[in-house]
C-alpha positions as a Markdown table, in Angstrom:
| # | Residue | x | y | z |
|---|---|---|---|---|
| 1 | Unk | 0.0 | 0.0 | 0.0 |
| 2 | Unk | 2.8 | 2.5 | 0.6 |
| 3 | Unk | 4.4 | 2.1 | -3.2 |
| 4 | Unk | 0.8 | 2.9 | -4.5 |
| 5 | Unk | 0.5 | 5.9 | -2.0 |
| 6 | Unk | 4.0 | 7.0 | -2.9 |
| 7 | Unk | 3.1 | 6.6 | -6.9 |
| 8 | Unk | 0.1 | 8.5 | -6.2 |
| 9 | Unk | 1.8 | 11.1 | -4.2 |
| 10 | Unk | 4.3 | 11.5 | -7.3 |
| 11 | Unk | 2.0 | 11.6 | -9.6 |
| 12 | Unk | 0.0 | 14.2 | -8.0 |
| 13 | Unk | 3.2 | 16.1 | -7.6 |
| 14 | Unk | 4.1 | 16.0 | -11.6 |
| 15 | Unk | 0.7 | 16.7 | -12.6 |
| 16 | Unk | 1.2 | 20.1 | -10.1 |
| 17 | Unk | 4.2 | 21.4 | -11.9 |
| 18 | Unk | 6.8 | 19.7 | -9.7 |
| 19 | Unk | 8.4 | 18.0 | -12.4 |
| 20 | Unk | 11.0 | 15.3 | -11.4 |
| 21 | Unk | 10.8 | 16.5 | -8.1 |
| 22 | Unk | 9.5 | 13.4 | -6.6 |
| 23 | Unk | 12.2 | 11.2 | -8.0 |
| 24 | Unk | 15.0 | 13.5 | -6.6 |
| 25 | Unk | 13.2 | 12.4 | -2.9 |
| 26 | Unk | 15.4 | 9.5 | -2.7 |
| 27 | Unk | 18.5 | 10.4 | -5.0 |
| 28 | Unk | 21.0 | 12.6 | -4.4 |
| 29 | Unk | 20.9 | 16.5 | -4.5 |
| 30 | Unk | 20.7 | 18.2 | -8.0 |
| 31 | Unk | 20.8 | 21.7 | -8.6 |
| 32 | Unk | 18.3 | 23.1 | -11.7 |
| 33 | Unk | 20.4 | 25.2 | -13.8 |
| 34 | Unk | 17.2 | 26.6 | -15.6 |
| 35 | Unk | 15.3 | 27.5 | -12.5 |
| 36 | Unk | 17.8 | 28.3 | -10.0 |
| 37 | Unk | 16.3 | 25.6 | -7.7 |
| 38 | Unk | 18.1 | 23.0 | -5.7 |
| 39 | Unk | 16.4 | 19.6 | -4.9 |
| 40 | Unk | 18.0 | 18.0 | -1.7 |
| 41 | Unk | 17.0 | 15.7 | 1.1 |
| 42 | Unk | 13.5 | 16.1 | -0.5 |
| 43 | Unk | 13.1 | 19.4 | -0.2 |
| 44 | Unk | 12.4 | 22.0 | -2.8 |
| 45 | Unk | 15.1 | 25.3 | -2.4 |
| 46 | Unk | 14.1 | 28.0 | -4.7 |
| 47 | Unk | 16.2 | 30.8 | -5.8 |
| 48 | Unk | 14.5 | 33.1 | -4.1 |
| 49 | Unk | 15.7 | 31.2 | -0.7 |
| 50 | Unk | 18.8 | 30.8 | -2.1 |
| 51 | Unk | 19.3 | 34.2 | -1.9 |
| 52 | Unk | 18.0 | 34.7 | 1.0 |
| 53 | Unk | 20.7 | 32.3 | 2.8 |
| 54 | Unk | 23.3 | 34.3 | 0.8 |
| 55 | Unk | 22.4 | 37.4 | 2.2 |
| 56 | Unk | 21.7 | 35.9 | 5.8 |
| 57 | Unk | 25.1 | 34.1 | 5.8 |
| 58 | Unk | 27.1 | 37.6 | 4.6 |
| 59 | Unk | 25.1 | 39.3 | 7.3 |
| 60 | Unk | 26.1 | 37.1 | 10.2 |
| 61 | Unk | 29.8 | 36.8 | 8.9 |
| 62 | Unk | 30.3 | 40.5 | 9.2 |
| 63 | Unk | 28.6 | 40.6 | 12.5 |
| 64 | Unk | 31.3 | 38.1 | 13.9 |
| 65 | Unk | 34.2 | 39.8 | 15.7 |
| 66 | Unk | 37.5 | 38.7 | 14.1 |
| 67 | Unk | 40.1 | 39.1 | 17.4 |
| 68 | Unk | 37.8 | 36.2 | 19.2 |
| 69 | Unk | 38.9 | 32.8 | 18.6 |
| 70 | Unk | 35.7 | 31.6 | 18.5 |
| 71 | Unk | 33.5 | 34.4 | 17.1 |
| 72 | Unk | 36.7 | 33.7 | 14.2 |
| 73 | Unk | 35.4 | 30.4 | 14.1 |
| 74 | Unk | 32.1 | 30.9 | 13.2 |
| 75 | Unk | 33.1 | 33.4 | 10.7 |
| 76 | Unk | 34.8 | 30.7 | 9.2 |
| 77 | Unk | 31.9 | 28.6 | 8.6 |
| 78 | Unk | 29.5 | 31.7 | 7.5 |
| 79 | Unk | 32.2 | 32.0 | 4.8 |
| 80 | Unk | 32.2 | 28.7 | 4.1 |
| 81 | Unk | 28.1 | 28.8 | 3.3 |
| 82 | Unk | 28.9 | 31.9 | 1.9 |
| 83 | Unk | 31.3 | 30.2 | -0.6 |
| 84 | Unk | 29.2 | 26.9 | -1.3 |
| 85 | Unk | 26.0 | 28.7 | -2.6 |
| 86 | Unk | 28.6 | 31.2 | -5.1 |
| 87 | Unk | 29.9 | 28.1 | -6.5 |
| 88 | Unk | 26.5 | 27.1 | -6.8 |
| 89 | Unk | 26.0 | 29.6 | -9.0 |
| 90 | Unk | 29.3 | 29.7 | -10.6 |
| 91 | Unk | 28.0 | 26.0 | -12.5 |
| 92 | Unk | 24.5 | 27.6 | -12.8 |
| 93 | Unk | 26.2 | 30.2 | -15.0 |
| 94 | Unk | 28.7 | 27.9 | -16.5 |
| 95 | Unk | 25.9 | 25.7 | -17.7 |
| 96 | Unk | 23.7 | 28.5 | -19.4 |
């Protein structure tokens, strides 16, 4: 009973626009170059939120104080966010 719930959830979610988004529920992450949308873990990340994180992740780096070790630290992960989502970007651009 679940398979046929799962079909019919899937094809419920195709007939809605999602597209392959129900087969990316259970294989690994792909990023849509001609949406800007990532598919991961099963969710849907739209551009729009992708920007959002980009903004949220610059905010908080610049917020951290650099002479704490581990204020430094978290900087250092922000950045590394920060970094993830431009190279993100840098194949959606690459594969225009």
């Amino acid at each position: 009973m679940a398979d046929s719930r799962t079909d019919l959830i899937n094809q419920l979610a195709a007939s809605m626009g999602a597209g392959e988004y129900a087969k990316t529920r259970f294989e690994e992450s792909r990023f849509d170059v001609e949406t800007g949308t990532l598919y991961c873990d099963g969710y849907v990340i739209s551009k729009s939120v992708i920007d959002e994180a980009l903004q949220h992740f610059n905010l908080m780096q610049h917020k951290c104080d650099m002479n704490d070790p581990a204020s430094r630290h978290m900087a250092l992960i922000y950045k590394t966010a920060i970094e993830g989502i431009k190279k993100l970007r840098e194949g959606d651009k690459k594969n225009k």
